[in-house]
C-alpha positions in Angstrom: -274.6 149.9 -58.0 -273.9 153.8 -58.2 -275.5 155.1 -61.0 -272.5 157.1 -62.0 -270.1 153.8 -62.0 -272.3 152.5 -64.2 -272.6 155.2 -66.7 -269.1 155.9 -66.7 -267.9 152.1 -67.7 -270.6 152.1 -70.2 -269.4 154.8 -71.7 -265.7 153.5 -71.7 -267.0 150.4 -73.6 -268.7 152.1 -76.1 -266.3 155.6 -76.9 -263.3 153.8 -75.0 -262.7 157.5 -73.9 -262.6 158.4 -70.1 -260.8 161.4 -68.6 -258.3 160.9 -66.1 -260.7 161.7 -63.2 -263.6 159.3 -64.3 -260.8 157.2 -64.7 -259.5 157.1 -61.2 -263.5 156.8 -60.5 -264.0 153.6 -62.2 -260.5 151.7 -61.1 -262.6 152.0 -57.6 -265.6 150.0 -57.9 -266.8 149.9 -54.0 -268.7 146.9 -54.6 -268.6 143.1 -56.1 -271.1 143.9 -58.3 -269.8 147.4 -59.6 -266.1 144.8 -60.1 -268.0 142.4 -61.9 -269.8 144.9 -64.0 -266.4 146.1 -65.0 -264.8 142.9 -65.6 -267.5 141.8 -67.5 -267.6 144.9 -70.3 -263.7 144.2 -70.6 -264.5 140.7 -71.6 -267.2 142.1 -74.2 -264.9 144.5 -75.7 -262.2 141.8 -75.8 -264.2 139.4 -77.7 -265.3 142.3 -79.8 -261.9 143.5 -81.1 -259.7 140.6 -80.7 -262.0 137.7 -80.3 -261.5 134.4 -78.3 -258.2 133.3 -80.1 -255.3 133.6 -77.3 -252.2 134.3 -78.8 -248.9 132.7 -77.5 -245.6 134.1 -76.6 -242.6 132.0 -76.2 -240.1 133.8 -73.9 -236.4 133.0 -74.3 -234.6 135.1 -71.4 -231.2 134.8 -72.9 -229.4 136.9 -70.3 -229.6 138.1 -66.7 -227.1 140.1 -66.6 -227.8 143.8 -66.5 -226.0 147.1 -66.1 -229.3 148.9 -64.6 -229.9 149.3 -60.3 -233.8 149.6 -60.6 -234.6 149.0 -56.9 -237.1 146.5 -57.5 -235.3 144.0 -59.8 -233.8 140.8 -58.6 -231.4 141.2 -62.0 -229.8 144.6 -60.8 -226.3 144.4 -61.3 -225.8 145.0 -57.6 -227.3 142.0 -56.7 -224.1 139.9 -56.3 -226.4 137.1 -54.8 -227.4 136.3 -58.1 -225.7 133.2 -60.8 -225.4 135.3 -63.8 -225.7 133.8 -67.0 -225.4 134.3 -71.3 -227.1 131.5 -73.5 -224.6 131.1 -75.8 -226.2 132.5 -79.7 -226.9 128.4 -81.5 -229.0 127.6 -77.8 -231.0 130.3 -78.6 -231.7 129.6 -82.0 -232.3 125.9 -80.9 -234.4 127.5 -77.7 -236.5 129.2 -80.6 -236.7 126.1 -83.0 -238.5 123.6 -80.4 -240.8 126.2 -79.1 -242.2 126.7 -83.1 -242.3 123.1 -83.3 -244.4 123.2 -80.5 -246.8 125.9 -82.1 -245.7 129.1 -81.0 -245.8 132.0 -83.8 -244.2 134.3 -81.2 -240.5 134.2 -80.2 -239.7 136.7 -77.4 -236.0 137.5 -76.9 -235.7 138.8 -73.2 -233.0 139.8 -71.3 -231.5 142.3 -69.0 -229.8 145.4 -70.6 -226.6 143.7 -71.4 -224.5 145.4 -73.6 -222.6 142.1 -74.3 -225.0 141.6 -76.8 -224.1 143.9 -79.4 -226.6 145.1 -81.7 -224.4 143.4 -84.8 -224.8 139.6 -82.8 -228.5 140.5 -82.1 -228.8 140.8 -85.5 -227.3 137.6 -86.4 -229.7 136.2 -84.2 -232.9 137.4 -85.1 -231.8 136.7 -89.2 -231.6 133.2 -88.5 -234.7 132.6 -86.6 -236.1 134.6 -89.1 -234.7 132.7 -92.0 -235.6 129.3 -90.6 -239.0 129.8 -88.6 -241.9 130.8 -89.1 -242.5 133.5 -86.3 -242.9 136.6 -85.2 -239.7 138.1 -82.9 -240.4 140.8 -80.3 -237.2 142.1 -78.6 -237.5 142.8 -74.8 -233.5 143.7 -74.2 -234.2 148.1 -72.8 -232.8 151.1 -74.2 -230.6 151.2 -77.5 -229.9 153.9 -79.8 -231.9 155.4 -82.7 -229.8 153.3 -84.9 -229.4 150.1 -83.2 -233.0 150.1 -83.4 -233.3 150.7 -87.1 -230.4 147.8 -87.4 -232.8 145.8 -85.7 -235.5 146.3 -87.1 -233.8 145.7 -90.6 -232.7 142.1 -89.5 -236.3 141.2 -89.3 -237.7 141.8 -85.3 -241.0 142.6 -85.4 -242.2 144.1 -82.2 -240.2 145.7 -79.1 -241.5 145.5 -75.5 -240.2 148.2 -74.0 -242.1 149.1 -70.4 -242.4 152.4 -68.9 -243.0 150.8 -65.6 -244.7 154.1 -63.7 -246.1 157.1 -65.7 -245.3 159.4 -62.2 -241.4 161.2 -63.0 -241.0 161.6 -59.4 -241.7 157.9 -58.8 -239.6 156.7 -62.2 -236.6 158.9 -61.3 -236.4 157.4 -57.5 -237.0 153.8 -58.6 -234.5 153.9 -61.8 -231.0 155.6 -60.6 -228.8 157.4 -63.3 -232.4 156.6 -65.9 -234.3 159.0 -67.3 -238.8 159.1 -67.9 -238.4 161.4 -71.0 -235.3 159.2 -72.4 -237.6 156.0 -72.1 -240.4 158.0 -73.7 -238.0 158.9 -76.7 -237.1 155.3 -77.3 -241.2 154.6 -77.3 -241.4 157.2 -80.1 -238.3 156.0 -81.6 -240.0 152.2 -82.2 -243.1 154.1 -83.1 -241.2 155.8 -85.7 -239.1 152.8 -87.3 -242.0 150.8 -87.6 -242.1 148.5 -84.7 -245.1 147.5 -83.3 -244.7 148.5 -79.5 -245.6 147.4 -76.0 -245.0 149.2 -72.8 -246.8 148.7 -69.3 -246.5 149.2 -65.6 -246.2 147.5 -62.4 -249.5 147.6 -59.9 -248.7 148.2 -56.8 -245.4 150.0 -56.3 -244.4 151.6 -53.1 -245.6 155.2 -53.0 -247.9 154.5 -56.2 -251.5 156.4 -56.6 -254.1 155.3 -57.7 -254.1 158.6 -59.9 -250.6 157.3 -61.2 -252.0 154.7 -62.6 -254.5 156.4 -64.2 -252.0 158.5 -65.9 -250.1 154.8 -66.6 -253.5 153.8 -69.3 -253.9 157.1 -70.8 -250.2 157.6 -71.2 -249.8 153.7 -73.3 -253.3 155.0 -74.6 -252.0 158.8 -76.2 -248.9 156.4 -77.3 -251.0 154.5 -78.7 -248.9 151.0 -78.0 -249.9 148.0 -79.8 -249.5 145.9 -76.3 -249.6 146.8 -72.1 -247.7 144.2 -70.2 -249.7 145.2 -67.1 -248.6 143.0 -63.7 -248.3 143.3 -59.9 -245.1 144.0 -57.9 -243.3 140.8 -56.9 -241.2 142.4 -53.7 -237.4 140.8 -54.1 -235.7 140.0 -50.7 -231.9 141.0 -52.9 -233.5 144.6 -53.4 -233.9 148.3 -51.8 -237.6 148.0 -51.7 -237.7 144.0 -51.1 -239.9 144.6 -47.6 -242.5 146.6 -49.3 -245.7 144.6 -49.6 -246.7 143.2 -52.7 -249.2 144.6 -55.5 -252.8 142.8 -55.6 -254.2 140.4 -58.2 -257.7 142.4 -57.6 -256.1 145.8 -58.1 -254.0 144.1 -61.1 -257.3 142.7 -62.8 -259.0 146.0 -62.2 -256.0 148.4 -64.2 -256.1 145.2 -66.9 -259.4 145.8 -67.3 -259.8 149.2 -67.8 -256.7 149.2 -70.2 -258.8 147.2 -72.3 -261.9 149.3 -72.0 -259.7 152.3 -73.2 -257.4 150.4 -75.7 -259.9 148.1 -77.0 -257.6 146.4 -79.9 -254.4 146.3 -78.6 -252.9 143.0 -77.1 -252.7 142.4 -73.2 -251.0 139.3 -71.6 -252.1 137.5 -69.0 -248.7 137.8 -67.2 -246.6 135.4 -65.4 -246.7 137.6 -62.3 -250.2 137.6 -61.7 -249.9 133.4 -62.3 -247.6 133.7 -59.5 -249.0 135.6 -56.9 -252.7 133.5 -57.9 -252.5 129.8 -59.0 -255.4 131.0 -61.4 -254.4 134.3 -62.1 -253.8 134.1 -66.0 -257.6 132.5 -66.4 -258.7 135.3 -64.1 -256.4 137.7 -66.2 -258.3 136.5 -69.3 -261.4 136.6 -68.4 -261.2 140.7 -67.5 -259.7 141.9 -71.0 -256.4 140.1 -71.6 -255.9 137.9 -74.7 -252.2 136.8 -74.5 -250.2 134.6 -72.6 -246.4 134.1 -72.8 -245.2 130.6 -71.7 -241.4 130.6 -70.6 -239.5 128.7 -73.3 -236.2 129.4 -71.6 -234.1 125.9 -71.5 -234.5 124.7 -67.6 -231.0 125.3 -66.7 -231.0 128.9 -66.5 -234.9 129.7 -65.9 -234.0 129.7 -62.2 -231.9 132.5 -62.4 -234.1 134.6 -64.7 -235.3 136.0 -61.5 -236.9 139.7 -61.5 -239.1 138.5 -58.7 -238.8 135.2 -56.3 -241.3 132.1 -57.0 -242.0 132.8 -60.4 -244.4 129.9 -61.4 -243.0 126.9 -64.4 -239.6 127.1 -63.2 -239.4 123.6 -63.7 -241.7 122.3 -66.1 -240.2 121.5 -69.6 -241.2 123.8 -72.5 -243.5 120.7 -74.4 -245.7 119.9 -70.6 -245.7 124.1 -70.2 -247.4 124.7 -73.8 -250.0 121.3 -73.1 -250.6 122.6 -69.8 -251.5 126.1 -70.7 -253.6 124.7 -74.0 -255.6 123.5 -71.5 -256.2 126.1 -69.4 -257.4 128.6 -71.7 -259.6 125.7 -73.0 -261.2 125.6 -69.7 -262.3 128.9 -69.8 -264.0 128.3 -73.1 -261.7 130.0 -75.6 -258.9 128.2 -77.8 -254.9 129.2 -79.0 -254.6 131.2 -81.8 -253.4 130.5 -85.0 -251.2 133.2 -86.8 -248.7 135.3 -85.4 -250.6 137.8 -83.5 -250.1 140.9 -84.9 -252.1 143.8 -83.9 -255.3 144.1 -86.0 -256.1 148.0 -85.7 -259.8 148.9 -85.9 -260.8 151.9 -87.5 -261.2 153.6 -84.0 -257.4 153.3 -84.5 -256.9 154.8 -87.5 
């Protein structure tokens, strides 16, 4: 192994500092071993910030219809291919009711920026999973106003995912027509400021994407300092501008998880549905270099089909009681167990 690789992920696991060109540096590893060597110190700082509980996430997507044209969503409103779909507001609240019966502390309310959804329904929403579940609710439903926000937040959501999907302007502005990079950084600070604990993340493998972008990607969510990084590959949809583009690895995916987690060390990262799908094991692999969440689809079978940012996205079919035994047993296999709580982020005093 080069002695400089070395070095440099040491001294990521122990300061979880890097600058951006050591950065770039170590998402290169030339061999197995320098890979292995770097998956291997995520997994130590893992277990040494978060331990070997996995936390669940229960993802209700509760609408696919949105009003954005990013050109690699199978969900932009100019996909007319696509059977669009509301779950009317007492599904959801039943949707949320059998997945905490089934154990989840999480509920996830996902859907594509549909303005439908006003912010007072939302709110009518989350107060009554609040009121009658036990859980945690993180909001995944794109930009809102200042205020909507603070409604929001005042009805009882706990967390907001909102991604930045590619730290490069140039690449953000061509991908997202009529959006704007600093207007999605706003709404970050925004959630910072009302007290929400926030996620962002990126897609691996975009078309025109640099390694050096997704460098700047960690230590953007890192300067942000975001409570969780939904980190996955690009899924290429046929029903898109960029559908023939090949699609982002699972080795490259594992590598930007891992040093995420070497920089971050105690904030949460998923083992996401898209690197299940493009690897049958990719969520175990996922785990194993730095992740510590997983977020089982809870969505009622009837509409999961047309939840569909990407094609072949994995447990389309399985109902939500087999999905939550099936992934039990799959972090089990890799010798860590679900858990308990609701997940929040515990900060270390590296933190503050």
């Amino acid at each position: 192994m080069r002695e400089k690789f070395v070095q440099l992920v040491d001294k990521a696991a122990t300061n979880h500092e890097l600058t951006k060109d050591e950065l770039v540096y170590v998402l290169q590893p030339e061999t197995d071993a320098e890979k292995n060597l770097l998956f291997k110190k995520a997994d130590e700082v893992r277990k040494k910030y978060c331990g070997e509980g996995v936390h669940l996430r229960g993802i209700v997507e509760f609408s696919n219809i949105c009003e954005r044209n990013c050109l690699y969503c199978g969900l932009r409103k100019d996909n007319h291919k696509l059977n669009r779909y509301r779950i009317p507001d007492d599904e959801i609240f039943e949707t949320a009711q059998k997945a905490a019966s089934l154990g989840y502390k999480t509920i996830v309310l996902q859907s594509g920026e549909d303005s439908w959804y006003t912010t007072e329904r939302l709110c009518e929403i989350i107060r009554k999973i609040k009121k009658h579940l036990d859980v945690a609710v993180t909001l995944c439903i794109g930009e809102r106003s200042y205020e909507e926000y603070k409604e929001l937040k005042n009805a009882g959501a706990d967390r907001y995912l909102l991604k930045h999907e590619t730290a490069n302007q140039t690449l953000y502005k061509r991908l997202h027509p009529g959006m704007s990079f600093n207007e999605r950084l706003k709404r970050l600070n925004w959630l910072k400021e009302i007290g929400f604990q926030v996620g962002s993340g990126n897609i691996i493998g975009l078309p025109y994407q640099t390694i050096e972008d997704l460098a700047d990607d960690i230590l953007l969510m890192k300067k942000i300092n975001v409570d969780m990084a939904g980190i996955g590959p690009f899924i290429p949809h046929k029903a898109t501008p960029i559908g023939n583009f090949p699609a982002g690895t699972l080795d490259l995916t594992l590598r930007v998880v891992a040093c995420a987690r070497l920089l971050m060390p105690d904030i949460h990262l998923p083992a996401t549905t898209a690197v299940g799908t493009i690897d049958p094991y990719g969520r175990e692999k996922a785990l194993k270099c730095g992740a510590n969440v997983v977020m089982p689809n809870i969505t009622p079978q009837k509409y999961r089909k047309d939840y569909e940012i990407y094609p072949n996205k994995i447990c389309i079919g399985e109902k939500p009681e087999h999905c939550r035994g099936c992934i039990q047993k799959r972090i089990e296999s890799i010798g860590r167990f679900v858990a308990e709580g609701y997940g929040h982020r515990i900060r270390s005093s590296l933190q503050g």
